[in-house]
N, C-alpha and C positions, 0 to 999 in steps of 0.2 A: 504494500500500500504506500504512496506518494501522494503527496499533497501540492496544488498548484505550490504556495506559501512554504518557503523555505523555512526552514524553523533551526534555531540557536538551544538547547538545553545550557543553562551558567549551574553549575555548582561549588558554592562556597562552601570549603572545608578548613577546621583547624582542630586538629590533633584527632582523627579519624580514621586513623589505619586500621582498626577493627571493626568498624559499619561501610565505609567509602566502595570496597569491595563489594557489598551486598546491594547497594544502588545500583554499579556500574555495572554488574550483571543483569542487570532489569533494562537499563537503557539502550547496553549496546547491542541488544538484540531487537532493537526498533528502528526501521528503516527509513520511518518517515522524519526522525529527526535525521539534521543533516550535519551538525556538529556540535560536540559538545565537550563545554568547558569546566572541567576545572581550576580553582584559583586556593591556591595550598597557602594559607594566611600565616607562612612563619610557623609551620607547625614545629614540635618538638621531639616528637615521634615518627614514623614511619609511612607517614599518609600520602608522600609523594611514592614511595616507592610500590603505596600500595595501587595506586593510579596506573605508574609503570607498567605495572602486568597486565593491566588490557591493553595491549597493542592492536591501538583499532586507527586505523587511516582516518577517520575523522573525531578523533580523540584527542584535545590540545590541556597541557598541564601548564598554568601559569603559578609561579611563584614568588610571592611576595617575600622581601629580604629578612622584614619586620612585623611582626604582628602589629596589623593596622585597623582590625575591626571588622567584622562582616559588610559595613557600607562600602568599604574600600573595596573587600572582595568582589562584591555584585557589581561595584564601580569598575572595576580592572577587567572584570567577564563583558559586563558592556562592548567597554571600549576592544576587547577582542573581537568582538561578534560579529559576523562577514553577512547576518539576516537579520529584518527588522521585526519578528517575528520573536520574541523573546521568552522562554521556559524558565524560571526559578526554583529551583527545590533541593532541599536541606539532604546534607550527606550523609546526615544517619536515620534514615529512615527503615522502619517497619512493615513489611507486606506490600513496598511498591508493586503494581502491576503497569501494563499498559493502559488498560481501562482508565484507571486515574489518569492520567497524560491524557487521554483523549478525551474524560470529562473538564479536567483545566480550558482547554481548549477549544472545547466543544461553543461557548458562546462568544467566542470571539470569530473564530476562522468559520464556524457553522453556522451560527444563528444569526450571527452580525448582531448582536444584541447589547456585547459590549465592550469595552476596549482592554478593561480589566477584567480579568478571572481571579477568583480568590478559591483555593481548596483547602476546606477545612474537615478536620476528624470527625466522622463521624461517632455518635455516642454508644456504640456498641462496645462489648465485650470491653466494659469499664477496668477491669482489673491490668488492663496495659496501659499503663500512665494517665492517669485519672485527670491527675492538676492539670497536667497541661493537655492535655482533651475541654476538658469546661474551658479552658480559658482560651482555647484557640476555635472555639464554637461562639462564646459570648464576645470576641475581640478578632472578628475574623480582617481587619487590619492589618493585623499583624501577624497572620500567617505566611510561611515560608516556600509553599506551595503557590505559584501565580505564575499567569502567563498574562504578557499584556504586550502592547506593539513599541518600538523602538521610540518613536518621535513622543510617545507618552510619558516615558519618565522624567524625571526631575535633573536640574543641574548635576551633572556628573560629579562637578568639585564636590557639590553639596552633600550627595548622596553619599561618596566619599568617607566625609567628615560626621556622621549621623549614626554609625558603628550598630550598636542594636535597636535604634531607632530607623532605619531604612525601611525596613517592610513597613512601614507606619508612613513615613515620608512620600513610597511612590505610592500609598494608598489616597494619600491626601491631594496629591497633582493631582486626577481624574475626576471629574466630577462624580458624585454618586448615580445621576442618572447611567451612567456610563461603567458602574462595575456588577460587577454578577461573581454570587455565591455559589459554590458546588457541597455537596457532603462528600467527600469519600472514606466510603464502607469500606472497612478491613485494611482501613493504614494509620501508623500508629508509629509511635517515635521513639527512640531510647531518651530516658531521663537523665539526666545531666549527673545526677548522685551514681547512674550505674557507669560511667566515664571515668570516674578516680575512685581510689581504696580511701579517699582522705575524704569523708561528710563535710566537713567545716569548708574545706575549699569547693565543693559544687555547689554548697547552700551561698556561700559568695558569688560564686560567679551566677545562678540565681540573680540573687538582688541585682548584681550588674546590671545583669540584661534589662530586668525589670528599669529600673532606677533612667537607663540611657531610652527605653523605649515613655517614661513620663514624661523625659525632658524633652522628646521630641513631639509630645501630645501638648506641650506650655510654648514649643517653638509657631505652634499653628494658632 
């Protein structure tokens, strides 16, 4: 299957060498994207080299020297993208399929109904990450899953500098007439606490995200 609309998949990664793998097996057996990026945010671990092992001809590994923030990274995937046709989604994800990709999708390139797509968890089988299931249902914003056209996003600097406030940032450029919700059934996320042996440092990095995605909810 091809699509007239050439399509970009951007995946920001930082410190993912044990989930990055389980995406890239899901994407690179879809034909109708046509390239897809990784952007390895300074990781500390193994997550470029885990990119490395898919050797796929349109598979590009971008690496940032310094850990600069997720804005940076979807800013750097951007600025790589050879389509205006733009795919976003988090590198550790849970139960990706195809379907999801093509419900993203689905009201932009199908329905023409809107320029944003937002996929959010659906509320099944609550016992795989609860918190952040409710809260990426109640704040679909700031979901990591979207697909939206090139000339729609926000200042690349800007975006840049907005770290985990980004997915909130290019939610806000789009009018709301203009964006559309999806649920996707049976996709689910590793929780941040299952990423390190140290609690105290995921319940931190937690608040981060929280804390940079308020400031950019006070920047609007």
């Amino acid at each position: 299957m091809k699509f007239e609309q050439k399509i970009s998949c951007i995946i920001p990664a930082y410190n993912e060498e044990t989930n990055i793998g389980r995406v890239l097996s899901v994407i690179k057996k879809i034909d109708w994207i046509d390239e897809i990026i990784v952007v390895d945010d300074a990781s500390v671990d193994k997550t470029s080299e885990a990119v490395k092992n898919h050797r796929l001809k349109n598979l590009s590994l971008v690496c940032h020297k310094t850990n600069l923030g997720k804005g940076a990274a979807m800013a750097t995937g951007v600025g790589a993208a050879k389509y205006n046709m733009i795919v976003f989604i988090d590198s550790d994800l849970l139960g990706l399929t195809e379907l999801h990709l093509l419900q993203i999708l689905s009201p932009i390139i199908f329905t023409r109904e809107a320029d944003l797509s937002l996929g959010v968890f659906a509320l099944k089988n609550l016992g795989e990450n609860t918190t952040t299931k409710f809260a990426n249902r109640m704040f679909p914003s700031i979901t990591g899953q979207r697909a939206i056209w090139k000339k729609s996003l926000p200042d690349l600097d800007k975006l840049s500098k907005s770290r985990y406030g980004a997915d909130l940032l290019i939610t806000k450029n789009v009018p709301k007439s203009r964006r559309a919700v999806v649920k996707l059934n049976g996709l689910a996320q590793v929780k941040k606490e299952e990423k390190t042996d140290i609690a105290m440092e995921a319940f931190k990095a937690r608040i981060k995200m929280y804390k940079e995605v308020v400031a950019a909810l006070k920047d609007g």
